[in-house]
MIPADREN-149842 format. One record per residue (C-alpha): residue number from 1; residue in one letter; chain; x, y negated, z negated. Coordinates in Angstrom, 1 decimal. Example, Ala and Ser with C-alpha at 12.3 -4.5 7.8 and 13.67 -1.06 7.14 Angstrom:
2
R pos code unit   east  north     up
R   1    A    A   12.3    4.5   -7.8
R   2    S    A   13.7    1.1   -7.1
This chain:
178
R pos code unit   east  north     up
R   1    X    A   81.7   15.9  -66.7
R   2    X    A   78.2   16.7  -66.6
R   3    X    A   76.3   19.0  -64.6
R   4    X    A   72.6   19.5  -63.4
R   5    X    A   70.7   22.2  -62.7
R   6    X    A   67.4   23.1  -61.7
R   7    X    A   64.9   25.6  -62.3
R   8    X    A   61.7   25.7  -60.4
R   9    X    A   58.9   27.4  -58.9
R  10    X    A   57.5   26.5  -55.6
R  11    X    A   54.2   27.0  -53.2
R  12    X    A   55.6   29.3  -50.0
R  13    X    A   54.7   26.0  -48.2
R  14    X    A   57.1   23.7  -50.4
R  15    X    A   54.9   22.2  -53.3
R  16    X    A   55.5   22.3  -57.1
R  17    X    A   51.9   21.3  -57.5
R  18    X    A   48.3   20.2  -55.8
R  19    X    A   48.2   16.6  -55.2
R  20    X    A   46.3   16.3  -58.7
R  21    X    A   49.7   18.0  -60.4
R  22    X    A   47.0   21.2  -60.9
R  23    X    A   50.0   24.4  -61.2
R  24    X    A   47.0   26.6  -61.8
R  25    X    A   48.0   28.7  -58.6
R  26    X    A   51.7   29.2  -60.2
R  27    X    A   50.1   30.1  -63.6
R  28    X    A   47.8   32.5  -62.4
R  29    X    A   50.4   34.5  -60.5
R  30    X    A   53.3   35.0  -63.8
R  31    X    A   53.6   37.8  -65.0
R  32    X    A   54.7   38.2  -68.5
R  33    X    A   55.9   41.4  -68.0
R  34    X    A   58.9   40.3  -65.2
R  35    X    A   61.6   38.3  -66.0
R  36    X    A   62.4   35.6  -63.8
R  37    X    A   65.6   34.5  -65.9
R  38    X    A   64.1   31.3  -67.2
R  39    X    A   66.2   32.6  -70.9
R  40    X    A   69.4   32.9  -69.4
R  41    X    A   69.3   29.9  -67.4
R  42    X    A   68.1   27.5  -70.5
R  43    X    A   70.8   29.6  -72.5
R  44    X    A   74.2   27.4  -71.9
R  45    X    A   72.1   23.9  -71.5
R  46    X    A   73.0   21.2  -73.1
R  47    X    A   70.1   18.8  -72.9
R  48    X    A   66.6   18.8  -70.9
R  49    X    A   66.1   15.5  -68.3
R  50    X    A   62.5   15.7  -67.2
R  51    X    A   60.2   12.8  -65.8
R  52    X    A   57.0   11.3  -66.8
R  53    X    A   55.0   13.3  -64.8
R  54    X    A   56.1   16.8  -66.1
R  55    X    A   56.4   15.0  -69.6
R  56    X    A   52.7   14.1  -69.7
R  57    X    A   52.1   17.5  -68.7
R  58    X    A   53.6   19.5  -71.5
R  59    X    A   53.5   16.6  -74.0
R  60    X    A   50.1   18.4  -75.7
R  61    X    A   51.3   21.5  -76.1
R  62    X    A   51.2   23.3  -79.0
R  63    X    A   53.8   24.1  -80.3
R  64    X    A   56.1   22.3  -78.5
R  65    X    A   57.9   24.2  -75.3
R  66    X    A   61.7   23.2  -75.8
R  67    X    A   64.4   24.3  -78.7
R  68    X    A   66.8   21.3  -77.5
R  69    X    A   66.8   17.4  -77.0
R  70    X    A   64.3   16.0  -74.3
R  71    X    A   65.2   13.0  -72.3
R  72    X    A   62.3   11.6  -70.6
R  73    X    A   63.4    9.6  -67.8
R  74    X    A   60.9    6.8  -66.5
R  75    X    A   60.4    3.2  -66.5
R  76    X    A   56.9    3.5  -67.8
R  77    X    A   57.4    4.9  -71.1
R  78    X    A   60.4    3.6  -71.7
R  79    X    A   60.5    0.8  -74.9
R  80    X    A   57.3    2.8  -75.8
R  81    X    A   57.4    4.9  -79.1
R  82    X    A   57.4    8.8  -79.1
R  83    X    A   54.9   10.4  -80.4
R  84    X    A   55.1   11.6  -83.8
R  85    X    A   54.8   15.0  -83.7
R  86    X    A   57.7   14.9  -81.3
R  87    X    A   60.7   12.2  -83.2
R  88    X    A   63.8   13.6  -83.1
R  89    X    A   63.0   15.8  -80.3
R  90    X    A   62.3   13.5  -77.4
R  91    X    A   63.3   10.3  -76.6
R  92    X    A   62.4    7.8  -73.8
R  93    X    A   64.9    6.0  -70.8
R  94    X    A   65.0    4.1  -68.0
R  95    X    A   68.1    4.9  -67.0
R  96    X    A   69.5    5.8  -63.8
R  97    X    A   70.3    9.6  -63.5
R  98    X    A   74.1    8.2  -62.9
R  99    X    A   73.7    6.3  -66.0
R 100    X    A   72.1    8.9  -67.7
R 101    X    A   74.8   11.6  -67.5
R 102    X    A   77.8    8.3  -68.1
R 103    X    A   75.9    7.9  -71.4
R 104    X    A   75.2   11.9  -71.9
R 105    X    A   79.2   12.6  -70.9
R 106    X    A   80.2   10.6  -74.1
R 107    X    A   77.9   12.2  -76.2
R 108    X    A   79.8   15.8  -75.1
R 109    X    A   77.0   17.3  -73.4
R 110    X    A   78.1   19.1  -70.7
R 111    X    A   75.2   20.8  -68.8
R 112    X    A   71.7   19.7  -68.7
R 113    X    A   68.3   21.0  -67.1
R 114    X    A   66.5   18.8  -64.8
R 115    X    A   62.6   19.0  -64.3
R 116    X    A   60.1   16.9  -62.7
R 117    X    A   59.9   17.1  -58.4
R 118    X    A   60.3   13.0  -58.5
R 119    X    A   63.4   13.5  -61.1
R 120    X    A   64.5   16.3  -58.8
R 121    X    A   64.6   13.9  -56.1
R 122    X    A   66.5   11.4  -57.2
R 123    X    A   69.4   13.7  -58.8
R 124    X    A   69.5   14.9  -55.2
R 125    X    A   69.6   11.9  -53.7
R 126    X    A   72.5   10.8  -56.3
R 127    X    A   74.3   14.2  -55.2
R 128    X    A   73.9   15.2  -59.2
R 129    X    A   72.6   18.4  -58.9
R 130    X    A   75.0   21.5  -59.0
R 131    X    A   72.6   24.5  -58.5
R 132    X    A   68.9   25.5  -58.0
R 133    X    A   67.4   28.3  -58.9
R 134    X    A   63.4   28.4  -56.8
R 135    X    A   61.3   30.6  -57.5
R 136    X    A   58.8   31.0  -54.3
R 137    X    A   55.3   32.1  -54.7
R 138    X    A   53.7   33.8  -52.0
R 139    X    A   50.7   31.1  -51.7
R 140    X    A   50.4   28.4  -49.5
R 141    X    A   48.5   25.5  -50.9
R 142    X    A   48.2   23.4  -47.3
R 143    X    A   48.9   20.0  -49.8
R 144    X    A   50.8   18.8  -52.8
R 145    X    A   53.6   17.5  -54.3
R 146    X    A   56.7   18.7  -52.8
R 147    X    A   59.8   19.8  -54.4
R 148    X    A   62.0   17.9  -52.0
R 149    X    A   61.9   14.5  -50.4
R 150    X    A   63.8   12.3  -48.0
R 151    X    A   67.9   12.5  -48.5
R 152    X    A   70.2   10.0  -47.1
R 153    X    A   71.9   12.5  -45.4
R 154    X    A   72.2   16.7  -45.2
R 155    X    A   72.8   18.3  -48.6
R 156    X    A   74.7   21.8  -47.8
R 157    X    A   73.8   24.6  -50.1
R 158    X    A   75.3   28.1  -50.3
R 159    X    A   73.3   31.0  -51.4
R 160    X    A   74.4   32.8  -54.8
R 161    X    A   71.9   35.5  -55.0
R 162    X    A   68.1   36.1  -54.2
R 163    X    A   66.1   38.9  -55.7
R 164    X    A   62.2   40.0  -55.9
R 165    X    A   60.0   40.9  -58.1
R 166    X    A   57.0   43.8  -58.1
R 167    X    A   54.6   40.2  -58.0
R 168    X    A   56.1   38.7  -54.6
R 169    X    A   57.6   36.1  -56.2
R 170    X    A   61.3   35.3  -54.5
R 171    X    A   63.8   33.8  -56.4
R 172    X    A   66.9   32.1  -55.2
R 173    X    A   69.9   30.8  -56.4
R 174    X    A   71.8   28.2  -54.5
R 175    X    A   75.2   26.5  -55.5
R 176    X    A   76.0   23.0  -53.9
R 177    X    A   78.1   23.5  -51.1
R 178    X    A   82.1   22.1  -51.4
């Protein structure tokens, strides 16, 4: 079986990003020197699911961000071709996120790393997601794109752990509830 996780920073006011995706307020408040566990968390993952959004985002950097596979999940870009510079590291679907981790279970991956708000969403909504680790930043940006939208019903969560760092940040862990 599969399992997703997430790993994610958030506005105090529940946004990932301005409405133009600008994360300008999260990148101006990291601090190299704290470690917000980003490491351990990638360290027993499988796979990376992200969508379009957050793909187009770090598609230009350089050098490229991830040391595993990339699945970019959207309708858009799927049946187009990867860019060069990234063959053999990314690769395109239109998959479901159900379909996605049937296909990823026969391939033996076992735990992946899910990115994107919109991606978030739907995992959620498909009950996929096994844990979350948010990091909160103390701001609040009024308007954005929020981590969470509607759910066809309550999702129960139980709290693992939460700590604080010397910068304000709050991070929490949660594990879906039985």
């Amino acid at each position: 079986m599969v399992t997703a996780h997430v790993f994610i920073a958030t506005s105090l006011d529940g946004f990932i990003a301005r409405p133009d995706g600008d994360i300008s307020w999260l990148l101006q408040r990291d601090d190299p020197a704290e470690d917000h566990g980003y490491q351990d968390f990638i360290a027993d993952k499988d796979l990376i699911v992200m969508g379009r959004v957050t793909y187009e985002a770090v598609a230009g950097f350089d050098p490229w961000p991830y040391d595993r596979p990339v699945v970019v999940l959207s309708r858009q870009l799927s049946g187009t071709a990867v860019p060069e510079a990234l063959r053999g590291k990314v690769r395109f679907a239109a998959q479901t996120p159900r379909q996605l981790l049937e296909e990823l279970a026969q391939q033996n991956v076992r735990r992946i790393y899910v990115d994107g708000g919109q991606l978030i969403q739907s995992f959620l909504r498909e009950g996929l997601v096994s844990d979350m680790v948010i990091t909160t930043v103390p701001v609040l940006l009024g308007a954005g794109r929020p981590l969470f939208g509607a759910v066809p019903h309550d999702i129960d969560w139980t709290l693992v752990a939460s700590r604080s760092f010397a910068s304000g940040l709050v991070q929490s862990t949660y594990r879906r509830a039985p």
